[in-house]
N, C-alpha and C positions, 0 to 999 in steps of 0.2 A: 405574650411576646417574650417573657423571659423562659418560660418553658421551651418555645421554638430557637430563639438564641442558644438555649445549653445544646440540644439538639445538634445546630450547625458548627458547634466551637469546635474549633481543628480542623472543618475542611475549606478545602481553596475553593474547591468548584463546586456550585449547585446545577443542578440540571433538572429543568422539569417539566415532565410530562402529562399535565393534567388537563383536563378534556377542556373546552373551549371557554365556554362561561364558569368554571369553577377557574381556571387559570385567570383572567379578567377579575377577579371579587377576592382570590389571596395573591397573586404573585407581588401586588407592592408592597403587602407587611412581611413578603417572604423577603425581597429584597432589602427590607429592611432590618429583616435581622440578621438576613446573611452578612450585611454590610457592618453591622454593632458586632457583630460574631467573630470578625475578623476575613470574613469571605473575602476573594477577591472577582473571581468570576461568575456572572450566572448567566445559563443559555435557559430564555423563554420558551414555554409550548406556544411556541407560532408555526406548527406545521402548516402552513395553508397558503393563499395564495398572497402575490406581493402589496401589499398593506400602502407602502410607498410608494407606489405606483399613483399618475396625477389623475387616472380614470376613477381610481377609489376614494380620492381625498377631492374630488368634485362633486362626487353621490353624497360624502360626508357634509361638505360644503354646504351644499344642497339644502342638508337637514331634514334626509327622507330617506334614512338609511334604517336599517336594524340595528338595536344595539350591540352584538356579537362585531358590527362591522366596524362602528363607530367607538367601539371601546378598543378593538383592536388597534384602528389607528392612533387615540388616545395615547394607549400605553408603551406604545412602539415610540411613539414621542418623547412620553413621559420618563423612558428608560436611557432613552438617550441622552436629555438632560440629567440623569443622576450621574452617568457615566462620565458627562464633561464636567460634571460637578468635580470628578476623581473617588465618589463613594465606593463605587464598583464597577467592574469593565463587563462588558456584557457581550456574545457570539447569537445571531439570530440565524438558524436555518431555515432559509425559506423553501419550501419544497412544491409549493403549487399541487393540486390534487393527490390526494392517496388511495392511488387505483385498486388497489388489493381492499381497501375496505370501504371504498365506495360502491364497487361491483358486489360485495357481501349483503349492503344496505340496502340496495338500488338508489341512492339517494341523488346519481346524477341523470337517472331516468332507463337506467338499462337496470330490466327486472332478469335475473336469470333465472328464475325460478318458474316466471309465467312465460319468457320467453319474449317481452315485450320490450321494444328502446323507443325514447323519447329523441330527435333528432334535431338540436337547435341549430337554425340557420341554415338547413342541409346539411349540419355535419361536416362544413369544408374546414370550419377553420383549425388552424393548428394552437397545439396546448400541450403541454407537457407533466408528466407526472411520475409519483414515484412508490412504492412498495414500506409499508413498514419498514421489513427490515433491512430495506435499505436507506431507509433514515436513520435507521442503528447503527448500520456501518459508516454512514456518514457524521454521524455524533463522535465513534469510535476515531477518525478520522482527524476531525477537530483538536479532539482532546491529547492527542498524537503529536499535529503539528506546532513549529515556532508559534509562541503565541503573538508575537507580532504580525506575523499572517492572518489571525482570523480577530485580535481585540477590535473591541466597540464598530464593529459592521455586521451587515446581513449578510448571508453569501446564499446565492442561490443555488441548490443544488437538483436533478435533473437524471434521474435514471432512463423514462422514453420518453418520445414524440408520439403525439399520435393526432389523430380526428376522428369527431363522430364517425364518419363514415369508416375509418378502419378500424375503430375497436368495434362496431358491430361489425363489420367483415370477417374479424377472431372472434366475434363471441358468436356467429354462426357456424365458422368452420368446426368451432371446438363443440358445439350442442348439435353439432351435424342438420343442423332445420333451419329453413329460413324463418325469422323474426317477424313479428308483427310491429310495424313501425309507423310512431305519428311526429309529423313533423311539426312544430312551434318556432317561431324567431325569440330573438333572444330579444327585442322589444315587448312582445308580449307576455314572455317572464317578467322583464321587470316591472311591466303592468301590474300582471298578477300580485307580483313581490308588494307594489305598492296598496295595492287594496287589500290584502293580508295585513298589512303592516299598517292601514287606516283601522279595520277592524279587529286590531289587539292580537293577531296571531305572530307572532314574532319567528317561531320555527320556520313557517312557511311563507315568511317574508322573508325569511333568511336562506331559505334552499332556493328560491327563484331568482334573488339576487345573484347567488353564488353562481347560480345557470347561467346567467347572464352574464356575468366577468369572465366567465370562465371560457364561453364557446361563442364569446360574439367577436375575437381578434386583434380584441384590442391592445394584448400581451403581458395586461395583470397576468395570466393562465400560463404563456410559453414564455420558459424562461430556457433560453438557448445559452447562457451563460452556463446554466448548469447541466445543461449536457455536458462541458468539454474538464467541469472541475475534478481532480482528481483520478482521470482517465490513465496517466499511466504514473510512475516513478514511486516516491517511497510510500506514498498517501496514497494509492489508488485506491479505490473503490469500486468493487465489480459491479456488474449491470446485469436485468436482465432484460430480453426482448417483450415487445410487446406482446406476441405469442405465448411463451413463458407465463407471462402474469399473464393473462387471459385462461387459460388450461387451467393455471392452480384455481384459479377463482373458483372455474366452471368445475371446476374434482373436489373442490370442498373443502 
């Protein structure tokens, strides 16, 4: 701890981006030193979807979530109260899916490598997501604006729209072939999620659940507020189409 503290002495803002479950297991004794250090601000790796949302904090409720899920809401809590505490002020981006490297993974069911998409609920419903590095410029953004504008809240930020059914319609136009596509409801993800998640597999309780928040409508996934953040004036934030991200994916 006192090694991590000399580290952070003299800066104001932490920022950090560390993969999901490593963020979960340091970010409270990071916060803690950032705060003994003199820190004032610190933005969590909470890229993903909205944590505070009552659809997620039901499944948690429940007591038949994932841990990645349940520790997210956890510490989104948990951050909060240090904050009212007055330890340290904290900015959360919430960005709801990251299309550019989920399309790399295949990890929301669109392989583009084999050409195959997975289709939850038909694909109607709508969700919104965002690019790397357009979470870069949205970090950039924050760190820009009055800090009275972004302290101790979430902001949802929001580059496209889109649905199943129209990201495989660019990810066909752009591989020029039609797709081999299996359709699943977003019930029977969280089925799956759940017998994954009886038999000790935690990854794969954690990807079917996420399938399921994300594409069954409930609006953890579309966050329409963050389409319209920082669209024009001193803070904008450029965009790009769902087309756009689609091609780069599909170019590599």
């Amino acid at each position: 701890m006192d090694g991590l503290q000399g580290v952070l002495q003299g800066h104001d803002l932490l920022i950090s981006a560390l993969p999901a479950a490593a963020a979960l297991e340091l970010e409270p004794t990071i916060v803690q030193a950032a705060s003994e250090a003199g820190g004032r601000r610190f933005m969590p790796s909470e890229y993903t979807l909205d944590v505070t949302q009552a659809t997620v904090r039901a499944l948690v409720a429940g007591g038949g979530a994932p841990a990645l899920i349940t520790g997210r809401v956890d510490w989104a809590d948990r951050l909060a109260a240090i904050a009212a505490q007055g330890q340290i002020e904290y900015t959360t981006l919430v960005t709801s899916g990251l299309l550019d490297l989920l399309l790399a993974s295949g990890m929301f069911g669109f392989d583009v490598a084999h050409q195959r998409a997975v289709l939850y609920d038909r694909g109607k419903a709508q969700a919104t997501g965002c690019t790397l590095a357009f979470v870069g410029r949205c970090v950039v953004a924050v760190v820009r604006m009055p800090e009275v504008e972004t302290q101790n809240r979430g902001i949802q930020v929001a580059e496209v729209a889109y649905t199943g059914q129209a990201l495989l319609g660019e990810l066909e136009r752009a591989t020029g072939q039609p797709w081999t596509v299996e359709h699943v409801s977003t019930d029977e993800a969280l089925a799956q999620g759940k017998e994954a998640l009886a038999r000790g597999d935690g990854r794969a309780a954690y990807l079917r659940y996420i399938a399921k928040l994300n594409f069954d409508g409930s609006g953890v996934a579309h966050l329409a507020e963050g389409l319209a953040w920082n669209r024009s004036g001193a803070y904008a934030v450029s965009r790009k189409s769902l087309r756009e991200t689609v091609a780069e994916a599909v170019s590599g």
